[in-house]
C-alpha positions as CSV (number, residue, x, y, z in Angstrom):
1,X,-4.0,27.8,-2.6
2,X,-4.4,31.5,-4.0
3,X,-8.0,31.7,-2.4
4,X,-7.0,31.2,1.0
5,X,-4.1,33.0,0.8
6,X,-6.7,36.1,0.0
7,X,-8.1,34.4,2.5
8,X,-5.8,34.8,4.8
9,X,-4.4,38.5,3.7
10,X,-8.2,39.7,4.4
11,X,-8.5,38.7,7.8
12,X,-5.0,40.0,8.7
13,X,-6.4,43.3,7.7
14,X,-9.9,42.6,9.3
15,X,-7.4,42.2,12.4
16,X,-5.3,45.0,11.8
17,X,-8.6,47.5,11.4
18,X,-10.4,46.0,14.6
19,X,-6.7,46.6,16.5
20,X,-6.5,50.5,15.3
21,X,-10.9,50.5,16.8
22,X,-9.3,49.2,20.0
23,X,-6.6,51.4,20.5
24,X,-9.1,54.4,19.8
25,X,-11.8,53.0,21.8
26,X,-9.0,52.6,25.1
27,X,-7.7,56.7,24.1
28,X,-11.3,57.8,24.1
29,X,-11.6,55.8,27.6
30,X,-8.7,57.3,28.9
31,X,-10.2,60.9,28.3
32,X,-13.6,60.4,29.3
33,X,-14.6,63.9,29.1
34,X,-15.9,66.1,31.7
35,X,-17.0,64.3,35.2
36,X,-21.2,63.5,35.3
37,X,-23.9,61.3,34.3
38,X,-23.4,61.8,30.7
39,X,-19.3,60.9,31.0
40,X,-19.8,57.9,33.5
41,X,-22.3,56.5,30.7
42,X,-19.8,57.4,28.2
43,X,-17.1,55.2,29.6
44,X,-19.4,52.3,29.8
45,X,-20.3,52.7,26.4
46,X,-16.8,52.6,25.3
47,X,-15.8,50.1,27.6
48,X,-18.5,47.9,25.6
49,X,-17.5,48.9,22.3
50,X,-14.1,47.4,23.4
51,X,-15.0,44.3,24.7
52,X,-17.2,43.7,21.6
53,X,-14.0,44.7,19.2
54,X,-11.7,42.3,21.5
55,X,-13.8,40.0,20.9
56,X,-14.2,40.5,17.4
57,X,-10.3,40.3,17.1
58,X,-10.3,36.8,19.3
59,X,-13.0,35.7,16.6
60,X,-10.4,36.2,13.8
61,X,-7.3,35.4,15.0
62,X,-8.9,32.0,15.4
63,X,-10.3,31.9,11.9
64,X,-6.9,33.0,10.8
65,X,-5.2,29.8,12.8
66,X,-7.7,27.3,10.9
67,X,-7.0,28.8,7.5
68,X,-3.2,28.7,8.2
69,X,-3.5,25.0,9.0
70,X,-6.0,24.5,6.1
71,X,-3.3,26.1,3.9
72,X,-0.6,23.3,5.7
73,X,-2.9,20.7,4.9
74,X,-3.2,21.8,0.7
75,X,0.3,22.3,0.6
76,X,1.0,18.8,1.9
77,X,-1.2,17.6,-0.8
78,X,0.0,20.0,-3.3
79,X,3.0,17.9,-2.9
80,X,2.2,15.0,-3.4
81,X,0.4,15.9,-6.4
82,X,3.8,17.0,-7.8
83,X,5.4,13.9,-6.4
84,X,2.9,12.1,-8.2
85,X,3.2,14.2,-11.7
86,X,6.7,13.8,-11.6
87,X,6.5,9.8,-11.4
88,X,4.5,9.8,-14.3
89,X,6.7,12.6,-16.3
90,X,9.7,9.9,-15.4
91,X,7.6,6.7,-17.0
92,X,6.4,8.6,-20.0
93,X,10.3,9.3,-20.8
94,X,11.0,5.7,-19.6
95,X,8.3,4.5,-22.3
96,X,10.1,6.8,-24.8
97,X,13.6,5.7,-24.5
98,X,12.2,2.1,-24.4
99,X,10.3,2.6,-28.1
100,X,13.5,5.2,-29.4
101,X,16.2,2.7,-28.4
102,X,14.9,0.0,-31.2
103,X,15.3,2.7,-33.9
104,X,18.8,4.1,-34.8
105,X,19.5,6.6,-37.1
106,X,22.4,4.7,-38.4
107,X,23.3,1.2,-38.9
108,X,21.8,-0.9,-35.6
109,X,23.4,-3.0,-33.3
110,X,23.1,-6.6,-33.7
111,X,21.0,-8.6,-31.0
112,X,23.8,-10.0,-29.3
113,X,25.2,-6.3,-29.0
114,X,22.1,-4.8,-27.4
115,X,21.8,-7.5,-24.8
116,X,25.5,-7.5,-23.9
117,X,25.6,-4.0,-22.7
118,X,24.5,-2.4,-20.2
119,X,21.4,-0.1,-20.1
120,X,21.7,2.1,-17.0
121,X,19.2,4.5,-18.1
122,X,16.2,2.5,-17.8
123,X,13.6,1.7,-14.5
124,X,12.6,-1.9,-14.5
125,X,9.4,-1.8,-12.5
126,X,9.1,-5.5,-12.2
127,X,10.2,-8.8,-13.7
128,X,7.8,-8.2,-17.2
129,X,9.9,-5.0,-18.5
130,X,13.5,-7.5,-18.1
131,X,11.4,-10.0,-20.0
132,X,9.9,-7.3,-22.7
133,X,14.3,-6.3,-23.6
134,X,14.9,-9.9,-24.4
135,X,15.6,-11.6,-21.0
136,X,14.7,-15.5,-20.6
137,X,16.8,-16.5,-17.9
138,X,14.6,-16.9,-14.2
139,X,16.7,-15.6,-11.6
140,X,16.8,-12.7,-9.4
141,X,16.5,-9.3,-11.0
142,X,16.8,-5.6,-9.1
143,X,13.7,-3.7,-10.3
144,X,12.4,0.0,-8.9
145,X,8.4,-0.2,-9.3
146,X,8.9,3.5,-7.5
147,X,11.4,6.2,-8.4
148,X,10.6,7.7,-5.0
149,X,12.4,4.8,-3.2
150,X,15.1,2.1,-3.4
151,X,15.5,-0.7,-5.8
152,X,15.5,-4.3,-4.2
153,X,15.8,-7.9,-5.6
154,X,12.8,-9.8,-7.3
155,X,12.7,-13.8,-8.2
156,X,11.5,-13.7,-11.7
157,X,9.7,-16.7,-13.4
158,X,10.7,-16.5,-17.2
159,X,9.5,-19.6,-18.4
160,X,6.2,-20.6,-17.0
161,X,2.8,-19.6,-18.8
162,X,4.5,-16.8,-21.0
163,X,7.0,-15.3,-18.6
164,X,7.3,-11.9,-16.8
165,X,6.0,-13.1,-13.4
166,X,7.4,-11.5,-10.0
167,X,7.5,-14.1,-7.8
168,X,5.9,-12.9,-4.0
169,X,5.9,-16.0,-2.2
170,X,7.1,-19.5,-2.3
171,X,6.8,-23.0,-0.5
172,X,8.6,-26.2,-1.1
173,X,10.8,-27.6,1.6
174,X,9.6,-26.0,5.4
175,X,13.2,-24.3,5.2
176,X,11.8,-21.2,6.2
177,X,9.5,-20.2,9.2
178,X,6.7,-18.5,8.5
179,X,5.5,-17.7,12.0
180,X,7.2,-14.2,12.3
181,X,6.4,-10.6,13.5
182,X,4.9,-7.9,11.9
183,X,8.0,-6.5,11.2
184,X,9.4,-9.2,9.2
185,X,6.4,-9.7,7.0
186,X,6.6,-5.7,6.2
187,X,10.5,-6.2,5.4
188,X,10.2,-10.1,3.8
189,X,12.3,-13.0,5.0
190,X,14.1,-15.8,3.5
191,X,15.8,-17.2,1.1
192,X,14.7,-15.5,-2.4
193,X,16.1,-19.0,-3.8
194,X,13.7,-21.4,-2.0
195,X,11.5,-20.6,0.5
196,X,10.6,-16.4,1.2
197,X,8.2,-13.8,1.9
198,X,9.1,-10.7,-0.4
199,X,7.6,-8.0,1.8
200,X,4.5,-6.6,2.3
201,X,6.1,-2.9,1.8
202,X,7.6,-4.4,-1.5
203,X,4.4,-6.2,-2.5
204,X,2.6,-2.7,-1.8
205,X,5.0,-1.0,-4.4
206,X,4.9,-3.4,-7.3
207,X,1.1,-3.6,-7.0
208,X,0.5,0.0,-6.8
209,X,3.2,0.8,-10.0
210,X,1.1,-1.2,-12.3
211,X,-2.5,-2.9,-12.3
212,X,-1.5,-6.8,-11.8
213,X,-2.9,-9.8,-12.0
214,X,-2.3,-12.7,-9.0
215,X,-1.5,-16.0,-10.0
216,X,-1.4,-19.1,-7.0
217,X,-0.2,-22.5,-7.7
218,X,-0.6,-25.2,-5.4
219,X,0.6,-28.8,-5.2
220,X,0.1,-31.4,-2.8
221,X,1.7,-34.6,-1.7
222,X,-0.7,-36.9,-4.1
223,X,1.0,-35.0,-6.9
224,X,-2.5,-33.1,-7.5
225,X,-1.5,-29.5,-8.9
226,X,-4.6,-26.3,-9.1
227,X,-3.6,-22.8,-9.4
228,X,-6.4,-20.3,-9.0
229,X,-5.8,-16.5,-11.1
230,X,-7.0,-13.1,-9.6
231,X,-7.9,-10.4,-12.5
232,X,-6.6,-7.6,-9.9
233,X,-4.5,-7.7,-6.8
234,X,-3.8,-4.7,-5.1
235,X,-2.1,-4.2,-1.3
236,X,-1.9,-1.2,0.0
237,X,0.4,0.2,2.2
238,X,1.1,0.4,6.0
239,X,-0.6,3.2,6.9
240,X,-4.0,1.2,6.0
241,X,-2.8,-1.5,7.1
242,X,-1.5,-3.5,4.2
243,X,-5.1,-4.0,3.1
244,X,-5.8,-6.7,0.7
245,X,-7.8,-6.2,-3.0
246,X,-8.5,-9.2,-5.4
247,X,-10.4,-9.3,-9.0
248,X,-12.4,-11.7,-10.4
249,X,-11.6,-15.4,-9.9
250,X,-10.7,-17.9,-12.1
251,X,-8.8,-21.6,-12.0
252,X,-8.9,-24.9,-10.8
253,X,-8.4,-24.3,-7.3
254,X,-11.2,-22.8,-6.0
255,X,-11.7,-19.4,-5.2
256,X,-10.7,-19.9,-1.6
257,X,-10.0,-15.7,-0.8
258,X,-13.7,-15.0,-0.8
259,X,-15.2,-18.3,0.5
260,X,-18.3,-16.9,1.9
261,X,-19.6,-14.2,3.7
262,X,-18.0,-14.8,6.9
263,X,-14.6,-16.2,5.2
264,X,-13.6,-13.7,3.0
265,X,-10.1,-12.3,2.8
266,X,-10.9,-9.5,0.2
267,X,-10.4,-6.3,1.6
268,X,-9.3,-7.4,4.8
269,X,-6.1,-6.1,7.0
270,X,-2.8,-7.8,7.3
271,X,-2.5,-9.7,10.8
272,X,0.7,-11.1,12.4
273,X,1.1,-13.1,15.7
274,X,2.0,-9.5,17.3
275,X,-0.4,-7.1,15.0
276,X,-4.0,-8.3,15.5
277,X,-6.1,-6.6,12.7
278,X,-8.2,-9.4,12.2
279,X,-12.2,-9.4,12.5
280,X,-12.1,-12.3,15.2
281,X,-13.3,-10.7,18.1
282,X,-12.3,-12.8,20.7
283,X,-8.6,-13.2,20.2
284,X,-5.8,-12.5,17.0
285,X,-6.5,-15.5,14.1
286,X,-2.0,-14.5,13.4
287,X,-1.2,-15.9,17.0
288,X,-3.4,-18.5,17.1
289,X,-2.5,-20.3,13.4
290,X,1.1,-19.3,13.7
291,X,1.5,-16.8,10.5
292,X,0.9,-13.7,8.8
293,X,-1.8,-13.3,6.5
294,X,-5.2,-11.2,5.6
295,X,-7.4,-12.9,7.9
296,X,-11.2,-12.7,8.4
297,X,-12.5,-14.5,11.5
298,X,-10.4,-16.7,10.8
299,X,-9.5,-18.2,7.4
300,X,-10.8,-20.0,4.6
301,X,-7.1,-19.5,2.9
302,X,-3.9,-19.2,4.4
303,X,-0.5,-19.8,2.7
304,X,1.7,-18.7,5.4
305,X,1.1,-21.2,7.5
306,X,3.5,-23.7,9.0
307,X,4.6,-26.3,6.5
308,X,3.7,-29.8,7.2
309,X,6.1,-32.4,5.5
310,X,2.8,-34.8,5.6
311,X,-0.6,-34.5,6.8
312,X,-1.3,-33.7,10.6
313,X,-3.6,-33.3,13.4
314,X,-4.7,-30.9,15.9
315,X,-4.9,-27.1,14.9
316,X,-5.3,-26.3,11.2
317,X,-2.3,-24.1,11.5
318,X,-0.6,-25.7,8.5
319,X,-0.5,-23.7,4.3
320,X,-4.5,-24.2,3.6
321,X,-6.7,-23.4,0.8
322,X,-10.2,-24.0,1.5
323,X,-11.6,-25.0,-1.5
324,X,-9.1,-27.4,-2.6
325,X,-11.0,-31.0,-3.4
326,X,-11.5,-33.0,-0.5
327,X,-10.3,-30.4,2.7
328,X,-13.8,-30.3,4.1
329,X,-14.2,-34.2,4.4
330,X,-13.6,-35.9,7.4
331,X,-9.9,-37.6,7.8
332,X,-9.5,-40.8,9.6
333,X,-8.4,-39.9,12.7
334,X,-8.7,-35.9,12.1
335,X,-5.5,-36.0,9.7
336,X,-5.8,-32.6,7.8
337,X,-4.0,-32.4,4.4
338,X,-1.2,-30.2,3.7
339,X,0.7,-28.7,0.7
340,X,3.9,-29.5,-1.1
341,X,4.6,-26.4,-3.3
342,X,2.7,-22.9,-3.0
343,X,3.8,-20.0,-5.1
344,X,2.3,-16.8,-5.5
345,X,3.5,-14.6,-8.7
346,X,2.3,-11.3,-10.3
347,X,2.3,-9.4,-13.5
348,X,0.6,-7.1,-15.2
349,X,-2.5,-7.3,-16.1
350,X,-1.6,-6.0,-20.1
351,X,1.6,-8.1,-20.5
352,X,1.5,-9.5,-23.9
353,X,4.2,-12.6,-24.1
């Protein structure tokens, strides 16, 4: 910022010297001199000397416009850089107070105590910190993954595989339709008790507070329960489009978000029945199966989709995972199989239960 503010300062006095040239140049034109050959040629010679210093001064009032919009542009980021610093400044003393608070000076509290009263001063970026100060209960918790903006409600899963899981999305009754605008899947819908979408602007906060890990468990009407685990899962926000990011695989289930080359939903846009981002180039994959989701051209995974209460026919708009055991065979009739229970949970990659 201090070079082009020198930057800056030295064309205004470039300007301000090529300004005082003009003004002379226009006083010497005024007063040509005596009347001849010699004064006529004069004039013209000063009349150049003007046009080249106008000019001149044109030249760097322009230079002077970029470097005040260049200077715009580093102090926008300069912000955001201190934005940034700041957030970290506020976890480093959020880590502190978390390690002081299980020393005291004196004689400490008993369990019971510490757990009965309120702790205001803390931010609870996501389900795992309520689970690392002794909570076990799985219910809905208020967590801030940013300082920068507003709290908001979280399913937490306490119990299963070790606890500390945020809970993102959830199927298990068709209670909820899943065929909604882009604005609804960027604000989440439902009922954070059964069936939901959290939010794809909430979604982008938690995953961008700490690196996470995506778990997916699926069950069908046979009873037959997978689950497949990303090692990273990452959505970033609306300006780009809610873009997807997923780790390494690893499961039962199949690894059904990067089923081939031309089904692969890693590091593809979010697409709604209204917002077609998709890479289908002859129509919008959202409108056409009914739901939100990160589609290729179309899907080799979809767990938005409509929720079948058994299996169907027709077009395979219903929750699918394309590597589950036995969706690519043929069906008598063309029945396609659908899902009972889908969830899909996070949490950081370093919790330790």
């Amino acid at each position: 910022l201090e070079e082009v503010f020198r930057e800056v300062q030295t064309l205004k006095d470039a300007v301000a010297s090529l300004q005082k040239s003009c003004q002379d140049c226009r006083l010497q034109a005024d007063d040509p001199g005596p009347p001849g050959e010699n004064g006529d040629l004069r004039v013209q010679d000063l009349e150049s000397q003007v046009h080249e210093l106008s000019s001149e001064l044109k030249g760097a009032r322009e230079e002077i416009g970029a470097l005040h919009r260049r200077l715009e542009k580093l102090s926008l980021v300069n912000m955001n850089n201190i934005e940034n610093y700041v957030d970290s400044k506020v976890a480093n003393l959020t880590f502190v107070v978390n390690s002081l608070d299980g020393k005291c000076s004196s004689q400490c509290p008993s369990q019971e105590q510490i757990q009965s009263r309120p702790v205001q001063h803390l931010i609870y970026k996501d389900c795992s910190d309520y689970y690392v100060i002794g909570r076990r209960s799985s219910e809905t918790y208020r967590v801030t993954p940013d300082p920068k903006n507003s709290s908001f409600e979280v399913p937490c899963d306490m119990e299963r595989l070790g606890g500390g899981w945020t809970v993102l999305q959830a199927r298990l009754d068709g209670s909820t339709n899943f065929s909604r605008n882009w604005r609804d899947y960027k604000e989440g819908f439902g009922n954070l008790h059964r069936e939901f979408w959290l939010g794809n602007d909430k979604i982008h906060l938690l995953t961008k507070s700490k690196e996470m890990i995506l778990r997916i468990d699926l069950e069908d009407f046979e009873g037959v329960k997978l689950y497949a685990v990303y090692d990273h899962f990452y959505v970033a926000n609306e300006f780009l489009k809610y873009r997807l990011h997923v780790g390494s695989y690893s499961g039962t289930a199949g690894d059904a978000l990067r089923f081939s080359k031309h089904y692969n939903h890693d590091l593809k846009f979010f697409t709604t029945p209204d917002r077609d981002n998709d890479r289908y180039p002859s129509g919008n994959c959202g409108r056409y199966y009914s739901s939100g989701w990160w589609f290729d051209a179309c899907l080799s995974a979809n767990l938005n989709g409509k929720y079948y209460h058994q299996k169907y026919r027709g077009v395979r708009n219903g929750i699918f995972w394309g590597t589950w055991p036995g969706v690519s065979e043929a069906q008598p009739n063309g029945y396609k199989s659908s899902f009972k229970r889908v969830t899909m949970m996070i949490r950081p990659k370093n919790f330790k239960p």
